[in-house]
C-alpha positions as a printed NumPy array, in Angstrom:
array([[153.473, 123.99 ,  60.958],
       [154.151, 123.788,  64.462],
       [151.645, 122.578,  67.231],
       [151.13 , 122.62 ,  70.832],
       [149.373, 120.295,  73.245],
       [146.773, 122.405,  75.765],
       [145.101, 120.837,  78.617],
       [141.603, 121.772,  78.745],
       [139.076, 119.501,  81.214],
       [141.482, 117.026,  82.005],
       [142.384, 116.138,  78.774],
       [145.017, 117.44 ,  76.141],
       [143.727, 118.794,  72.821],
       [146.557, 119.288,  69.869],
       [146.509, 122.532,  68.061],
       [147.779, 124.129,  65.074],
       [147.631, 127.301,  63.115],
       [146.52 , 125.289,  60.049],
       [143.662, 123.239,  62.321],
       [140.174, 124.722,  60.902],
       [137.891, 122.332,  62.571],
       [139.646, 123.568,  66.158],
       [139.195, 127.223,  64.903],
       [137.545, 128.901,  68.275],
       [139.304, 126.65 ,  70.961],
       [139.271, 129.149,  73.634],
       [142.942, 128.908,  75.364],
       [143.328, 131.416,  78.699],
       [145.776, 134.529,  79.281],
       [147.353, 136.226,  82.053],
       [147.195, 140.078,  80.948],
       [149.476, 142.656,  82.119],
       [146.768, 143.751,  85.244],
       [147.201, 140.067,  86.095],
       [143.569, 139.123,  84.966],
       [142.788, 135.291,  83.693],
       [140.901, 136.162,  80.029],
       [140.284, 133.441,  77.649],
       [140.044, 133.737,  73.541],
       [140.348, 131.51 ,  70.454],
       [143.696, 130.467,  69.854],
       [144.933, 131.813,  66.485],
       [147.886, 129.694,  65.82 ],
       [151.582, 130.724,  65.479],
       [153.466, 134.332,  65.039],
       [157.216, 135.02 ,  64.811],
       [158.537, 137.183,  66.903],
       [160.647, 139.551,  64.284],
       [157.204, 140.794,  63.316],
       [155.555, 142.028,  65.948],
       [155.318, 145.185,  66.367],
       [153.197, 146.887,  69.158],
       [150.807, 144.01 ,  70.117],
       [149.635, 142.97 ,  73.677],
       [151.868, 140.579,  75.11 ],
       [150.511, 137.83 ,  77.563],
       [151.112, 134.583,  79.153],
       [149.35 , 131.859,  77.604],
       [148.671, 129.13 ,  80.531],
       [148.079, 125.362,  80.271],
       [149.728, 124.402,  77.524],
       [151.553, 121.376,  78.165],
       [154.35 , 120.457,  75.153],
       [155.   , 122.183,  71.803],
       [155.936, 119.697,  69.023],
       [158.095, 121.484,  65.355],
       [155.635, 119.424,  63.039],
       [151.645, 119.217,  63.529],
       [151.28 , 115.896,  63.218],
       [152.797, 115.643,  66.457],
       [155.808, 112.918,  66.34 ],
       [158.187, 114.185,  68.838],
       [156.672, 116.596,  71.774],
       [158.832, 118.894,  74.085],
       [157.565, 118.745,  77.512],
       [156.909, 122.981,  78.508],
       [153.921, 122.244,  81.258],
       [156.392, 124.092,  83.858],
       [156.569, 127.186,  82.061],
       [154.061, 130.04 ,  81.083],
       [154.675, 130.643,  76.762],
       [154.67 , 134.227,  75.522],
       [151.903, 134.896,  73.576],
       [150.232, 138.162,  71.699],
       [146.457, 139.244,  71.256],
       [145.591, 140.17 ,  67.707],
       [142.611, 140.101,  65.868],
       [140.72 , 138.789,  69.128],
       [142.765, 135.734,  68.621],
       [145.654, 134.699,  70.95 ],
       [148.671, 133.654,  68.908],
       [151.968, 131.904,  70.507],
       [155.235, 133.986,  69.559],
       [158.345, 132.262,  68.227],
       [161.361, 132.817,  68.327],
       [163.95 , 130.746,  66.638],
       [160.849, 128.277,  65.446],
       [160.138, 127.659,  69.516],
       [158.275, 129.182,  71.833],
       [159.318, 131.96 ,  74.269],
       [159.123, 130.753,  77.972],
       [158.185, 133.23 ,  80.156],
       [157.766, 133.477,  84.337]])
C-alpha cells in the first residue's frame, strides 16, 4: 500500500489508505473556484476508475513512498498531487502506481 508524507504544524505525519488509527487526518484542497477546503484523507484511488468525481489539488504533501512502511521516499514538496473528493474523503489518484503532479 502506498503512503505519503503531509506536513501538518511543522511536522510530517505518514499516511496510508490502510492507516485506521490516522482515519480523519484532515489534509487541505484547492477546488476548482480556487477555495482552500480541508477533509479526511481517504487513502489511495487509481485513476482508470474514476469516473465523474471532483478533481482537486491536494497541497502539503511533501514525498510519496510505493510501500507504507516508508523505506525509500520520493521528494514531491514542489508539486501540487491530483486528488478526487468521494465519500467526503479526499483520496490521491494514481496513475501508473504514482501520483499525478499537477500545477
Amino acid at each position: 500500500m502506498p503512503a505519503i508524507r503531509y506536513r501538518h504544524n511543522y511536522k510530517a505525519v505518514v499516511m496510508s489508505g490502510s492507516d485506521e488509527h490516522r482515519k480523519g487526518q484532515m489534509i487541505p484542497a484547492y477546488l476548482k473556484d480556487g477555495s482552500l477546503i480541508y477533509y479526511p484523507f481517504g487513502g489511495f484511488v487509481r485513476r482508470e476508475v474514476l469516473t465523474y468525481e471532483q478533481y482537486v489539488k491536494l497541497m502539503f504533501i511533501d514525498a510519496f513512498s510505493h510501500s507504507d512502511d516508508g523505506a525509500t521516499w520520493e521528494d514531491i514538496g514542489s508539486h501540487k498531487v491530483l486528488g478526487v473528493f468521494m465519500r467526503g474523503e479526499y483520496f490521491v489518484v494514481l496513475s501508473g502506481g504514482k501520483p499525478i503532479m499537477v500545477q
